[in-house]
C-alpha positions in Angstrom: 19.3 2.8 6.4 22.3 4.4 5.1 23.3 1.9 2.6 23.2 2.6 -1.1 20.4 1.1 -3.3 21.5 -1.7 -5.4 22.4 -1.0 -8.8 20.8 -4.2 -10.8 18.5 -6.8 -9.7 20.7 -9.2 -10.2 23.1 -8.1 -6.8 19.9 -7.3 -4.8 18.4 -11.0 -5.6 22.5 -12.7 -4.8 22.7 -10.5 -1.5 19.5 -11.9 -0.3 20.7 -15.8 -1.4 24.4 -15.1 0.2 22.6 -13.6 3.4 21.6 -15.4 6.3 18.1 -15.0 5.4 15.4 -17.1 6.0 13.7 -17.7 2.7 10.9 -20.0 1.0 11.7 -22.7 -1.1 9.7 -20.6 -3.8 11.1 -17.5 -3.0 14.7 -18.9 -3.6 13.8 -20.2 -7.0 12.8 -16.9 -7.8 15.4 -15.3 -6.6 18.2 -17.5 -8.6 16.1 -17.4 -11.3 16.4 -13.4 -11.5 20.0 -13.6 -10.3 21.3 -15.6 -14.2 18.5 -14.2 -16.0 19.6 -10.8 -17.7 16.2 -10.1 -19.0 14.2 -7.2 -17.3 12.0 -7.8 -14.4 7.9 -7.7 -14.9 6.5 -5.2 -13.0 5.2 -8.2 -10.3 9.0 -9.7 -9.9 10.2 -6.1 -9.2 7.4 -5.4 -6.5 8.2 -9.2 -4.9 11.8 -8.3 -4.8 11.1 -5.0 -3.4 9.3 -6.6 -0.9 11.9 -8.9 -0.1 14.5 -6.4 0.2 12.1 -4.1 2.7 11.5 -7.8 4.8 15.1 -8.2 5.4 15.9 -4.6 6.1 18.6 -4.6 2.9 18.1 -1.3 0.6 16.1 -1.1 -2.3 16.6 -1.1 -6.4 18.2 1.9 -7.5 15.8 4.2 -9.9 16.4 1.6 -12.9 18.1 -1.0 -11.1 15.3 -3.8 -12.4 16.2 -3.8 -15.9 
C-alpha cells in the first residue's frame, strides 16, 4: 500500500462513505457521525475505524489523525 495515511478522521470516515464499499447500516451511522463531529475519537471509534480502513484495503490514520 503506497498511499499516504489520512490526515484526520474525518477524510478517512468520508473516503469510506464516497467509496464503493459495502457497509452496514450501523457502520454508516457511525461513520457520518465521525465525518461532522469535530470532537476526538474514543479509543473504541478509532480501533473500529482502523478496522474499517484495513477491511477495505484504504490506508490508515496518520500518527494523530483521530483527534
Amino acid at each position: 500500500m503506497t498511499e499516504r495515511p489520512f490526515s484526520e478522521h474525518r477524510l478517512a470516515a468520508l473516503a469510506l462513505l464516497n467509496g464503493e464499499y459495502r457497509l452496514t447500516r450501523k457502520a454508516g451511522q457511525f461513520l457520518g457521525q465521525i465525518a461532522v463531529d469535530p470532537s476526538p475519537m474514543s479509543e473504541a471509534q478509532a480501533d473500529w475505524l482502523s478496522k474499517l480502513l484495513e477491511k477495505h484495503e484504504l490506508p490508515p490514520l496518520a500518527e494523530g489523525g483521530a483527534k
